[in-house]
C-alpha positions as a Python dict, from the first residue, in 0.01 Angstrom:
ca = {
    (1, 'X'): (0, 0, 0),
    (2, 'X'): (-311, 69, 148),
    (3, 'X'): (-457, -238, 361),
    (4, 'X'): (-857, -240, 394),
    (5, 'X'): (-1033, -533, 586),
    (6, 'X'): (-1372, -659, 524),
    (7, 'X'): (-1525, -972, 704),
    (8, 'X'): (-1481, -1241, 434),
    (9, 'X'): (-1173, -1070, 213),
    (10, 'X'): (-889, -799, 254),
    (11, 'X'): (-855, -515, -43),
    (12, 'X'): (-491, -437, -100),
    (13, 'X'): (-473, -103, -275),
    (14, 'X'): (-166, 28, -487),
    (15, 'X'): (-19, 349, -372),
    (16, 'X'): (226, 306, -593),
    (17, 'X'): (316, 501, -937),
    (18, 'X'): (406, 144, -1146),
    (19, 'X'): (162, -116, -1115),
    (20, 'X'): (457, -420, -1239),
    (21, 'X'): (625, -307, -926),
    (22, 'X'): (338, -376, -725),
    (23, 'X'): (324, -692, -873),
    (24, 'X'): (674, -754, -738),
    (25, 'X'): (605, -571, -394),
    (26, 'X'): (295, -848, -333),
    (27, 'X'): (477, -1104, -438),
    (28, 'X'): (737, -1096, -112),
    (29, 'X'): (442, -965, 158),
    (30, 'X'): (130, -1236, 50),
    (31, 'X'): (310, -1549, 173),
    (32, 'X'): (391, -1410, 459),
    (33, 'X'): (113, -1175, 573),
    (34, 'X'): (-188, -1242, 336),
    (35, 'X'): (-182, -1586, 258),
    (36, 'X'): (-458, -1711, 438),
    (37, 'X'): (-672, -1426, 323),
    (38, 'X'): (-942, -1366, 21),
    (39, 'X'): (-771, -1122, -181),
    (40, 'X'): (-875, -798, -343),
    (41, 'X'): (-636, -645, -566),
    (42, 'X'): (-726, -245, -623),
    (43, 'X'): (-562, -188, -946),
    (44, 'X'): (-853, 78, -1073),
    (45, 'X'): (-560, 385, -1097),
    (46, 'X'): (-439, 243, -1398),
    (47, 'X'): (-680, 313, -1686),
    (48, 'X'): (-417, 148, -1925),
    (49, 'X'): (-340, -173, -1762),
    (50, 'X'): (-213, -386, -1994),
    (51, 'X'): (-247, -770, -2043),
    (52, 'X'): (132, -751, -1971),
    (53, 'X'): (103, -584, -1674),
    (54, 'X'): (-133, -820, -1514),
    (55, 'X'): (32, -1123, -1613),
    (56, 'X'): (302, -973, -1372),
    (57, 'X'): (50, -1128, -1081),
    (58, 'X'): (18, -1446, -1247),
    (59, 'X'): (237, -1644, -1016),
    (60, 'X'): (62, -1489, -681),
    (61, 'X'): (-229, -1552, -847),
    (62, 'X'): (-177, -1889, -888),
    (63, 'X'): (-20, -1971, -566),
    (64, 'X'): (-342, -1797, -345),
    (65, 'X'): (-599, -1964, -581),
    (66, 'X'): (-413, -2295, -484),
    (67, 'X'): (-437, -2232, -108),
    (68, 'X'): (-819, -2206, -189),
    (69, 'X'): (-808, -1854, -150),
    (70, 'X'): (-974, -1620, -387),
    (71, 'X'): (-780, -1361, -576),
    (72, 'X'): (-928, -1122, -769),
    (73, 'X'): (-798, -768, -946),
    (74, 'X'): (-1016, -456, -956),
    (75, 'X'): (-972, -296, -1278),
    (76, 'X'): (-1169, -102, -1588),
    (77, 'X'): (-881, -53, -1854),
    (78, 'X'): (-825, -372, -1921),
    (79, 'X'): (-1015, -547, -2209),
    (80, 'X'): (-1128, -867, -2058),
    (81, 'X'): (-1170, -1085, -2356),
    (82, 'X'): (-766, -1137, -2294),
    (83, 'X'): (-782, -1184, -1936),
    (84, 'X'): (-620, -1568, -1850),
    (85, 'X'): (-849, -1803, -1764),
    (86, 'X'): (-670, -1850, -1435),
    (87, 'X'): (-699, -1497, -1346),
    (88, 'X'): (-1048, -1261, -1247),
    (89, 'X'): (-1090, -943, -1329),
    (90, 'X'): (-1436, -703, -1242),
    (91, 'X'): (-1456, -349, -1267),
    (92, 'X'): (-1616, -282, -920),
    (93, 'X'): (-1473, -377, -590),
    (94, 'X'): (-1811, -464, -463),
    (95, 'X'): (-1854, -688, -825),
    (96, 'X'): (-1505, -841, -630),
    (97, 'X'): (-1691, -897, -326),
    (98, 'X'): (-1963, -1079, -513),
    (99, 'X'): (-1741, -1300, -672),
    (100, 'X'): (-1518, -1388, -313),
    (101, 'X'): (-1897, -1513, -222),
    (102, 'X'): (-1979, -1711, -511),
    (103, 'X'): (-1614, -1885, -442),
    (104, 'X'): (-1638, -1920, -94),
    (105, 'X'): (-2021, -2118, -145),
    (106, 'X'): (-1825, -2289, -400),
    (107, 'X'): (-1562, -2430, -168),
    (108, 'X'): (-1817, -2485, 117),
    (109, 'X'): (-2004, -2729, -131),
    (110, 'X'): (-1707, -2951, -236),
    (111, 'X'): (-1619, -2781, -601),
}
């Protein structure tokens, strides 16, 4: 995994060859080392991520969003009409950047 830090969130890259095992990689390092951290997930090697696949990051997901942290894949092969609710996906890291913003103003004004 490849580790990138930017002032308001960290990108965690896969340098993996399966993203579900990235999925299960993140899973045992976030609480520990991450968890305080906006997320960036860099998932834009796979061009045929699968709604299946990303529901393998539902649970991490879920558990940074409920921290307050933002958590937010980086992807362009998945078709985003089936994307959960609970889950954010852009096509552009800096789109992921953007959207960390949005969230953090969000959570400075109360919502």
């Amino acid at each position: 995994m490849t580790v990138t830090e930017k002032p308001t969130y960290t990108i965690l890259t896969d340098d993996r060859t399966d993203v579900r095992d990235f999925a299960l990689y993140l899973e045992n390092i976030v609480p520990d080392h991450y968890d305080q951290k906006n997320l960036v997930i860099d998932l834009l090697k796979y061009d045929n991520l699968t709604l299946e696949d990303l529901v393998q990051f539902l649970k991490l997901s879920n558990y940074q969003r409920a921290d307050k942290k933002s958590f937010v894949f980086v992807n362009t092969g998945i078709n985003y009409d089936v994307v959960p609710d609970e889950m954010i996906v852009v096509p552009t890291i800096e789109e992921a950047g953007d959207v960390i913003e949005m969230e953090e103003i969000e959570r400075d004004l109360g919502f």
